[in-house]
Backbone bond lengths (Angstrom), bond angles and torsions (degrees), N, CA, C in turn:
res aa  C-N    CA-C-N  psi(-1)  N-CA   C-N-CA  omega(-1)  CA-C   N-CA-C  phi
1 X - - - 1.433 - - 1.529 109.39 -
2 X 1.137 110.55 144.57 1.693 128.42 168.47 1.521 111.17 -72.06
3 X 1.484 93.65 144.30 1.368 110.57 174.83 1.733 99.43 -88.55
4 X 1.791 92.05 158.46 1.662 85.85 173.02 1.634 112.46 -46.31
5 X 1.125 103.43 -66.41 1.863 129.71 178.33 1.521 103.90 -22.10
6 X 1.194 114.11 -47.59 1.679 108.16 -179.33 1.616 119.27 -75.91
7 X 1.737 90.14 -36.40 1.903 82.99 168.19 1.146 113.82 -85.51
8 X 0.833 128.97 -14.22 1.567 121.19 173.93 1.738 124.33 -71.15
9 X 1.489 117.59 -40.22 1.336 159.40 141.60 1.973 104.13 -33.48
10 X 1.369 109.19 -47.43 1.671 111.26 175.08 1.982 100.06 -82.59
11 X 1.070 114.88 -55.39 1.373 132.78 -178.69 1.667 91.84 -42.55
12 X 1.094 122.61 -79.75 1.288 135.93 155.75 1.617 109.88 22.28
13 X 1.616 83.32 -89.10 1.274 113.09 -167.11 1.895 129.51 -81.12
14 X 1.787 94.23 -0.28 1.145 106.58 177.18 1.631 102.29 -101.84
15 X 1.339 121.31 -12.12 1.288 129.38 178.34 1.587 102.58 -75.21
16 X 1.543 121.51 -56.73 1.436 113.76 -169.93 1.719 104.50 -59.59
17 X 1.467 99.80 -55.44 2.019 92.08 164.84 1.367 140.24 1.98
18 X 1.688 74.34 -63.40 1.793 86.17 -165.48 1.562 99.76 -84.53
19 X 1.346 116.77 -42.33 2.019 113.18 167.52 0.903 95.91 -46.57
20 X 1.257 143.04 -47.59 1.532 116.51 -152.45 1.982 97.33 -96.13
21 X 0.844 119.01 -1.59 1.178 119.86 166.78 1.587 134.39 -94.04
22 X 1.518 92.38 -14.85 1.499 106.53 162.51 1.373 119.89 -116.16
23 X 1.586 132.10 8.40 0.671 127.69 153.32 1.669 119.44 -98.98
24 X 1.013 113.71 5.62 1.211 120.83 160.22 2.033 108.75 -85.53
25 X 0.943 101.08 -52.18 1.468 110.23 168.64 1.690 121.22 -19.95
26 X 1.502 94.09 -74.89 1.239 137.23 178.40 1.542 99.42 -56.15
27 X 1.015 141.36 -65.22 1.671 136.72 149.16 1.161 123.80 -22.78
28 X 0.826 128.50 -57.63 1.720 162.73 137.58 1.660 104.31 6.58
29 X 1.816 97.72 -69.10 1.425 130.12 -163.99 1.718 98.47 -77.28
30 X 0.993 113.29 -55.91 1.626 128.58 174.23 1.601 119.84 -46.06
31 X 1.653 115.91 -43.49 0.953 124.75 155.49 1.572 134.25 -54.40
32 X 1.516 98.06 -36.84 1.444 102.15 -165.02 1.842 100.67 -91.57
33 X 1.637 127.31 -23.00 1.007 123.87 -157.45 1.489 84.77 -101.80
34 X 1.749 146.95 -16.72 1.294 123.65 144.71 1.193 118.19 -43.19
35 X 1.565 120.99 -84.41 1.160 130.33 -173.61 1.608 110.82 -30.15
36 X 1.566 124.57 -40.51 1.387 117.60 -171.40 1.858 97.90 -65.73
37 X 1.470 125.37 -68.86 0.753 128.12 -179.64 1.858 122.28 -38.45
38 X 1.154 105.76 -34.24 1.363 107.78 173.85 1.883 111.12 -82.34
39 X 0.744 109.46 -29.73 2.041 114.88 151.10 1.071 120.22 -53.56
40 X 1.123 94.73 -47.17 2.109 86.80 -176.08 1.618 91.00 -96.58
41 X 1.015 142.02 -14.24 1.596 106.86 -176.52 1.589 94.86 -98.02
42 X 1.163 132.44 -31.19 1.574 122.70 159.11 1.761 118.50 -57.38
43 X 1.165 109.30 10.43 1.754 90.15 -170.27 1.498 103.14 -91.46
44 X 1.223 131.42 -41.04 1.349 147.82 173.10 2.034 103.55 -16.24
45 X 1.993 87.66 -66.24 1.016 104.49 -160.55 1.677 104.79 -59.26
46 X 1.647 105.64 -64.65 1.271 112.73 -175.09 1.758 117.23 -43.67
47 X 1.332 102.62 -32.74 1.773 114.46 177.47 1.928 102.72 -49.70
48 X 1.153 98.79 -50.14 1.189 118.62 -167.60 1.971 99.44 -71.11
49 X 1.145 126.76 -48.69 1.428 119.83 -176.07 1.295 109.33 -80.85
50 X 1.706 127.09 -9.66 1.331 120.29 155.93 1.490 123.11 -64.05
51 X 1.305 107.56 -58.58 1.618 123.35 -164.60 1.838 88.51 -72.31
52 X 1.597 129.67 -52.05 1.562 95.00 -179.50 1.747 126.81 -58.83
53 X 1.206 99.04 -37.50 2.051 100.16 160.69 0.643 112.65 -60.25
54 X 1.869 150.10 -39.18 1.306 140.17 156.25 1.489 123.79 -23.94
55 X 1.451 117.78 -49.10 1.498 149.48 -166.40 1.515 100.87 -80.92
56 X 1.671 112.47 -55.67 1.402 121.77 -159.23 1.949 106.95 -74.78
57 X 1.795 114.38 -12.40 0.981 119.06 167.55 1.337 111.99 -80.37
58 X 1.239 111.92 -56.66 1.539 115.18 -178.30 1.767 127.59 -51.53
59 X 1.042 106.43 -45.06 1.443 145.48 179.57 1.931 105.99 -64.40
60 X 1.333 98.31 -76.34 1.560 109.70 -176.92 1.179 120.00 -102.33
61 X 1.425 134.88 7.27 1.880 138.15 -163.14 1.499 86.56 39.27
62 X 1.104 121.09 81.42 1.687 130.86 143.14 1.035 113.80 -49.91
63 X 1.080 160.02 82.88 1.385 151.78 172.61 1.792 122.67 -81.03
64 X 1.392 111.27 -3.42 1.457 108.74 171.74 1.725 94.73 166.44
65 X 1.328 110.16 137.18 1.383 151.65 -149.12 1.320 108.94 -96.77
66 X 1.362 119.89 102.42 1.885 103.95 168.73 1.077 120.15 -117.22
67 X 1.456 115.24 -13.86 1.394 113.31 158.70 1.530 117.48 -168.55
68 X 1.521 130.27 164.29 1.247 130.79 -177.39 1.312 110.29 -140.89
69 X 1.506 107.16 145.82 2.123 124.64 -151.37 1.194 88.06 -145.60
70 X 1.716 99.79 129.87 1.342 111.28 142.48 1.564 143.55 -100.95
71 X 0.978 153.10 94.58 1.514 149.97 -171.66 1.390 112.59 -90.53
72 X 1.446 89.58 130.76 1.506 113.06 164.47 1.157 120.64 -118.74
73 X 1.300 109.61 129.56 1.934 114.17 158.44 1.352 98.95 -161.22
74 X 1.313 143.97 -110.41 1.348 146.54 178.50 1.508 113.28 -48.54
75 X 1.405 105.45 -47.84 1.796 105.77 -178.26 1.505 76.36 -143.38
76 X 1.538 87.28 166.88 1.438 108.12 178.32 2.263 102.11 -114.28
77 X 1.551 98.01 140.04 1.191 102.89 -165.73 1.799 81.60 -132.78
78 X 1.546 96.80 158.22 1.462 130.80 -170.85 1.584 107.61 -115.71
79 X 1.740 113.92 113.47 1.741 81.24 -174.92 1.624 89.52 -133.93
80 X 1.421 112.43 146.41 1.462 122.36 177.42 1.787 108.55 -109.60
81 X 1.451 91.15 102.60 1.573 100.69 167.05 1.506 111.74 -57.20
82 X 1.483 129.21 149.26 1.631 119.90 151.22 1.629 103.35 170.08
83 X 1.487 101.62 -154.44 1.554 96.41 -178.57 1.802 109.67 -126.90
84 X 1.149 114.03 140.18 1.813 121.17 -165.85 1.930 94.45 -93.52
85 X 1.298 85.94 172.78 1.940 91.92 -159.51 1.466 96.58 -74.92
86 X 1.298 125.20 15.01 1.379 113.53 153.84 1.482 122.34 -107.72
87 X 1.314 112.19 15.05 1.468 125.79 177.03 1.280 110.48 81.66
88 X 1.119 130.64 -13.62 1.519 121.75 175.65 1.381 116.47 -72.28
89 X 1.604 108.09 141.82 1.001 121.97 -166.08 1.974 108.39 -69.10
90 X 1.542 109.53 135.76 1.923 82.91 -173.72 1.961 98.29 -132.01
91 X 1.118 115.13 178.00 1.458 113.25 152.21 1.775 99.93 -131.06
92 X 1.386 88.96 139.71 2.085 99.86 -173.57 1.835 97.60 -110.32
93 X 1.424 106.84 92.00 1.720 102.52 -174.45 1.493 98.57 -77.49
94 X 1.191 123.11 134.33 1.692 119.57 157.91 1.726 105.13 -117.39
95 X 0.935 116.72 176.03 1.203 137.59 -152.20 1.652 109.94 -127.30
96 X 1.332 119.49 100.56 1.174 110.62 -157.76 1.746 118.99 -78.42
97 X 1.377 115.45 -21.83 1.365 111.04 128.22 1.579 139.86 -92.94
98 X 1.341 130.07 -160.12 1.363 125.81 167.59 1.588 119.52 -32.45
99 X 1.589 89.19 122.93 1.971 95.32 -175.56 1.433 105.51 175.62
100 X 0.927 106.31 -170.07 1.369 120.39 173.87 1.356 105.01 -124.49
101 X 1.874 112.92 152.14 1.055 142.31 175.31 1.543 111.11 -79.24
102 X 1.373 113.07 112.00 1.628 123.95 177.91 1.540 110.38 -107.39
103 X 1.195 84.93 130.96 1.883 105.85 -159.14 1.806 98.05 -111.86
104 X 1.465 129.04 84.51 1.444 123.59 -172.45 1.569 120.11 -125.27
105 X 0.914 106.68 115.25 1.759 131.28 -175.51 1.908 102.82 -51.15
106 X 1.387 95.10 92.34 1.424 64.27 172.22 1.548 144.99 -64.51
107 X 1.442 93.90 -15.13 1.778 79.88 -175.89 1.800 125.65 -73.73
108 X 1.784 93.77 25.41 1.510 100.89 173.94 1.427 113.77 -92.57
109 X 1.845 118.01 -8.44 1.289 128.90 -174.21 1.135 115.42 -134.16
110 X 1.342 118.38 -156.81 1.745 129.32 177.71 1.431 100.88 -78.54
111 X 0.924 87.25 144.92 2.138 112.21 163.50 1.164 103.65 -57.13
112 X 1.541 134.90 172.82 1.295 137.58 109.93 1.149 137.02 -31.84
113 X 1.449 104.77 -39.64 1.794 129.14 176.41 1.979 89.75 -73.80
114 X 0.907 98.73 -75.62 1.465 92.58 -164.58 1.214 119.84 -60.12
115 X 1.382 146.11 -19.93 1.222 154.92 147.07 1.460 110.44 -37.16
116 X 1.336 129.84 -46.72 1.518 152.31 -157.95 1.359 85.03 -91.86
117 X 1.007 138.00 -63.96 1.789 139.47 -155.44 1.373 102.47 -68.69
118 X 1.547 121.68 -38.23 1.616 124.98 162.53 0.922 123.70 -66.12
119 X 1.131 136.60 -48.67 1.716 115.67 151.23 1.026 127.54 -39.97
120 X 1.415 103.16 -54.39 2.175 105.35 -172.08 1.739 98.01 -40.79
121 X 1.617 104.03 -59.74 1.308 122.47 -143.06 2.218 95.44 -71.03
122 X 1.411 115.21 -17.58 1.313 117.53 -172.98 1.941 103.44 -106.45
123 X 1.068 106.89 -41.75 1.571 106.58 -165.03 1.983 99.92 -106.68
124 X 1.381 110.83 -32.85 1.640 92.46 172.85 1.576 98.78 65.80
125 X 1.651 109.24 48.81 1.221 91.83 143.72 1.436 160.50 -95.02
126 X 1.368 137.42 172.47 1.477 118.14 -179.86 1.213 115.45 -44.83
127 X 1.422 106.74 -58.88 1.698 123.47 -156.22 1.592 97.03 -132.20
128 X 1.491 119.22 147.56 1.314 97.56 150.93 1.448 106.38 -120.35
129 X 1.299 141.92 155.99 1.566 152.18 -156.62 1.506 103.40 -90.85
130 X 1.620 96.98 -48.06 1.927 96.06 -151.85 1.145 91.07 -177.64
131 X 1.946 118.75 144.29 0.984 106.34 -178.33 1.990 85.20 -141.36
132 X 1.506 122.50 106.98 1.246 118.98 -171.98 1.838 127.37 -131.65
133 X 1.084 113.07 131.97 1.716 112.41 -178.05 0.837 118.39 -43.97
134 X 1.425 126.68 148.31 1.835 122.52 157.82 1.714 86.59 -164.38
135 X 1.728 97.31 -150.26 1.203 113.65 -162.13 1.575 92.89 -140.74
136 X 1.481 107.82 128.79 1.637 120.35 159.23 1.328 111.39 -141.58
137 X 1.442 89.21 132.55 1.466 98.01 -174.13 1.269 129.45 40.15
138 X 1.484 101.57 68.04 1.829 136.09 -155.16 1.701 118.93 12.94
139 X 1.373 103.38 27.66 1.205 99.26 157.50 1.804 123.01 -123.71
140 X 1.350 117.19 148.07 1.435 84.26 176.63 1.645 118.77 -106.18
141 X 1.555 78.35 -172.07 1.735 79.90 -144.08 1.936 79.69 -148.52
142 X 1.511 108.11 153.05 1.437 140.29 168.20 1.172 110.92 -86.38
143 X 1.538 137.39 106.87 1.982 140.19 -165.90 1.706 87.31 -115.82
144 X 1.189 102.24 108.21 1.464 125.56 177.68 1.715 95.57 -97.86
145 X 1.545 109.30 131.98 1.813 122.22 -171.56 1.953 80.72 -127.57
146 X 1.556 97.31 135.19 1.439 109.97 -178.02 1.638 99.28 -154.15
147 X 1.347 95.78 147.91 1.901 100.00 165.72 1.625 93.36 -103.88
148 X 1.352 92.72 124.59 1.751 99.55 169.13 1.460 124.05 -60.53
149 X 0.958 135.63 176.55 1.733 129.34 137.30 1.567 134.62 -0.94
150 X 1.689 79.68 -45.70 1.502 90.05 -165.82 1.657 112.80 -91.55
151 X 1.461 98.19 -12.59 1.296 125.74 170.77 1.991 110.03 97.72
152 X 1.677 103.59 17.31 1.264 111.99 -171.28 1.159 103.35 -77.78
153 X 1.682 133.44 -179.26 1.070 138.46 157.34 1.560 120.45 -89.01
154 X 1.169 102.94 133.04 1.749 118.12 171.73 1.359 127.71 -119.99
155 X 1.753 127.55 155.37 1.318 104.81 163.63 1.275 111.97 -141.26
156 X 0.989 140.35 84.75 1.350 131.65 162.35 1.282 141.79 -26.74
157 X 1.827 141.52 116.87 0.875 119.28 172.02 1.682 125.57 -112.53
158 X 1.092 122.27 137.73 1.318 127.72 -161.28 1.625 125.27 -116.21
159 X 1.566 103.24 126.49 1.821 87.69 -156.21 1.500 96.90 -78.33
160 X 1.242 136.38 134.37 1.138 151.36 162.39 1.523 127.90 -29.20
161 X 1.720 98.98 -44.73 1.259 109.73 176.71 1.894 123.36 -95.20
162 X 1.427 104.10 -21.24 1.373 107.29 171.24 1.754 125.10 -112.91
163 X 1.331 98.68 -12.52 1.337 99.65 -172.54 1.245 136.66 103.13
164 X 1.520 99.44 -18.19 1.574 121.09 -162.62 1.930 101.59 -86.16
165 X 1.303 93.45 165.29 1.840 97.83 172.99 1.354 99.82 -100.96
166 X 1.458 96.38 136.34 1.292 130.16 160.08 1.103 135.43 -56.20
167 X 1.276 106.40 -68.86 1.228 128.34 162.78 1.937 128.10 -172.28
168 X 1.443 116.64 124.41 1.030 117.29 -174.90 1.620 140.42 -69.87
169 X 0.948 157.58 157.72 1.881 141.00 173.09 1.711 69.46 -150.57
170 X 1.935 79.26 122.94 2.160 82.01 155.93 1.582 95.62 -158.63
171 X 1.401 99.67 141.05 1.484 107.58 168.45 1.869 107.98 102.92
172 X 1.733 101.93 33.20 1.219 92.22 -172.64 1.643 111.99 -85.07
């Protein structure tokens, strides 16, 4: 026969068990209902960076991917940076509603790099956010997002092909 001390001592020890078995659980559960939530609120996007590479192959011989931008202002456009089966470097803008597919070489415009370095080098901002292609006012153009000085929001837009500003928003 058992002493109190030993069942109590098993009791004990079947209690931490099960905490540690439901708090592992419970971790478990926490993990999986981030991750779900972070799937479905990323799927939109990723839907969207498949089907414009879908386009940017068909459209431009995409041949390899270096990066993908979204822009918003009037319409929202999808653009796949990379290089076409003649090695040139391209951006393939599509139009995420009704439009046409714009197929543009970059070395007819600004960089990313160099777009970004004109701001720094003109506005001196704190931070800059993002600096991404699209189309305004059917031309395209580089929309540089920066916290100023003041730490406000700005956006610059930059014509692609000359360099010049488009048009500014600062101090939002």
């Amino acid at each position: 026969m058992q002493s109190r001390r030993e069942v109590q001592r098993e009791r004990s020890r079947g209690t931490s068990k099960r905490m540690i078995r439901d708090l592992l659980i419970l971790i478990i559960l926490i993990f999986l209902v981030g991750w779900s939530i972070y799937a479905v609120g990323n799927h939109p996007k990723a839907e969207a960076e498949r089907q414009t590479t879908t386009i940017a192959k068909r459209y431009a011989n995409l041949k390899t991917r270096t990066g993908f931008y979204i822009y918003n202002r009037e319409n929202t456009y999808y653009t796949v940076a990379g290089k076409n089966n003649k090695g040139q470097r391209i951006l393939v803008i599509v139009p995420q509603k009704n439009g046409s597919v714009r197929v543009v070489k970059q070395s007819t415009g600004l960089t990313e790099q160099q777009a970004l370095a004109q701001v720094k080098s003109s506005e001196h901002p704190k931070r800059v956010l993002k600096a991404v292609p699209g189309i305004f006012n059917d031309k395209v153009v580089w929309e540089v997002t920066y916290l100023n000085s003041k730490g406000n929001l700005c956006y610059d837009l930059i014509n692609f092909k000359t360099g010049s500003y488009v048009q500014q928003i600062n101090n939002l």
